[in-house]
C-alpha positions in Angstrom: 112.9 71.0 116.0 115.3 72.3 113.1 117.4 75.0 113.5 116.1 76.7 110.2 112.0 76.4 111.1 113.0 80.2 112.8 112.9 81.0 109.2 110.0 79.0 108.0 108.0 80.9 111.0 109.2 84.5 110.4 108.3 83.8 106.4 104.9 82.5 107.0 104.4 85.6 109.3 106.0 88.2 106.6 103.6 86.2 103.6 100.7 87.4 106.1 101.8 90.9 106.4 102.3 91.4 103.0 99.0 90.0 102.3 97.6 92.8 105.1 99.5 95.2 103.5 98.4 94.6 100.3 94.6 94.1 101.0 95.4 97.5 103.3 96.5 99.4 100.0 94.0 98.1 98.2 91.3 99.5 100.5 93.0 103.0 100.5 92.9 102.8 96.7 89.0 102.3 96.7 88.2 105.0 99.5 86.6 107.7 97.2 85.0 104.9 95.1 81.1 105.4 94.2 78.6 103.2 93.1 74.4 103.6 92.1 73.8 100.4 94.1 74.4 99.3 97.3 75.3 95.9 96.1 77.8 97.4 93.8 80.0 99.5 96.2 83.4 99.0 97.7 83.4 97.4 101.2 86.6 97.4 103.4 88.7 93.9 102.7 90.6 92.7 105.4 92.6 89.2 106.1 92.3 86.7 108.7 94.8 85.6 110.0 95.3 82.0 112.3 97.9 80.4 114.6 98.7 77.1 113.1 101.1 74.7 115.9 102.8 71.4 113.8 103.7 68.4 116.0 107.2 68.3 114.8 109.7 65.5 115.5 110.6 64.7 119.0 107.3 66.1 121.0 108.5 70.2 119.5 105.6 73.0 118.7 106.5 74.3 115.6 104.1 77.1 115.1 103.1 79.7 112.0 101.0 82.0 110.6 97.9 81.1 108.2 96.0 82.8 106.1 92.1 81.7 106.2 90.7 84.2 103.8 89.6 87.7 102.9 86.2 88.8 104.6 84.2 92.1 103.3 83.2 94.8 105.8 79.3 94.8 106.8 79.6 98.1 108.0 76.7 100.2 106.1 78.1 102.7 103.6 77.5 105.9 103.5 74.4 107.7 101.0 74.6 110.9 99.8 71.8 112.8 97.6 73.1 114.0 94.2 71.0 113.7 91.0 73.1 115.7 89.4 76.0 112.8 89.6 76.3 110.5 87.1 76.2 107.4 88.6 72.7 108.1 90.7 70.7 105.9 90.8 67.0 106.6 90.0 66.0 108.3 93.7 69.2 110.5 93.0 71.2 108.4 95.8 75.0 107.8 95.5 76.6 105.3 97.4 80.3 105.7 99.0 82.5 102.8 100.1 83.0 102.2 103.7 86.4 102.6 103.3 87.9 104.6 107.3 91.5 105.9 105.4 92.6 107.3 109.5 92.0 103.1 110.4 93.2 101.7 107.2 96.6 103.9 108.1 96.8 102.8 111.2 96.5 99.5 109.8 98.9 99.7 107.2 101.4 101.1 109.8 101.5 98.1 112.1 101.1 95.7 109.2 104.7 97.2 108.3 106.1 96.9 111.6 104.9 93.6 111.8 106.6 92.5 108.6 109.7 94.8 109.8 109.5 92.8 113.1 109.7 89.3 111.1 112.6 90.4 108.9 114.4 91.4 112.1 113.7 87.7 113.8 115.4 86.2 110.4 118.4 88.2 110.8 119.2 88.0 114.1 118.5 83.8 113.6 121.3 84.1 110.6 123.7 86.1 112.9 123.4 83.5 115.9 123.4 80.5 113.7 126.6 82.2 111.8 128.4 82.8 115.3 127.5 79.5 116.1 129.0 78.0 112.9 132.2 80.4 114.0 132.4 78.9 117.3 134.2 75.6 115.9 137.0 77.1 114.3 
């Protein structure tokens, strides 16, 4: 195992978070968004994430994050009657995104502190590889 696959793991899980976070923002940005069709409406995004372990060299786990894909919620959205809107369909109905802003904050929170938590694991590598490297003079 490398000295420098520390990095490769904390950059694989800070690609992820960023990834959350940006799926995240785009979710907040589509909370109020209507639609006349239920097909047509804005449904919560959200990545999924996997472990992935390598076999490295000499019988080491070498592990990082993947991302799989983006799946849409399949949570119903919400109908409102308003035939005075104009995006009603023809039985007056609007339909909302199932956007939750409280959960998509909470989300967007730990997604931060998750990426936070990665940039901290690279530094603290760099410093102990640095006062390693110091150690020989």
């Amino acid at each position: 195992m490398s000295l420098f696959s520390i990095f490769d793991i904390a950059g694989s899980g800070m690609s992820a978070q960023s990834l959350r976070l940006n799926t995240t923002a785009s979710n907040l940005a589509n909370a109020n968004s209507v639609s006349s069709s239920v097909g047509e409406v804005y449904r919560t995004r959200s990545p999924v994430f996997s472990a992935v372990l390598n076999d490295a060299e000499q019988g080491y786990k070498q592990g990082s994050v993947k991302v799989r894909g983006i799946v849409e919620s399949q949570a119903p959205v919400r109908q409102e009657y308003n035939p005075s809107h104009p995006l009603a369909n023809e039985d007056g109905y609007v339909f909302h995104s199932n956007v939750d802003p409280i959960a998509e904050m909470a989300n967007m929170m730990s997604a931060s502190r998750s990426y936070q938590n990665n940039v901290e694991i690279a530094n603290t590598s760099k410093q102990l590889l640095m006062s390693t490297l110091q150690l020989g003079k």
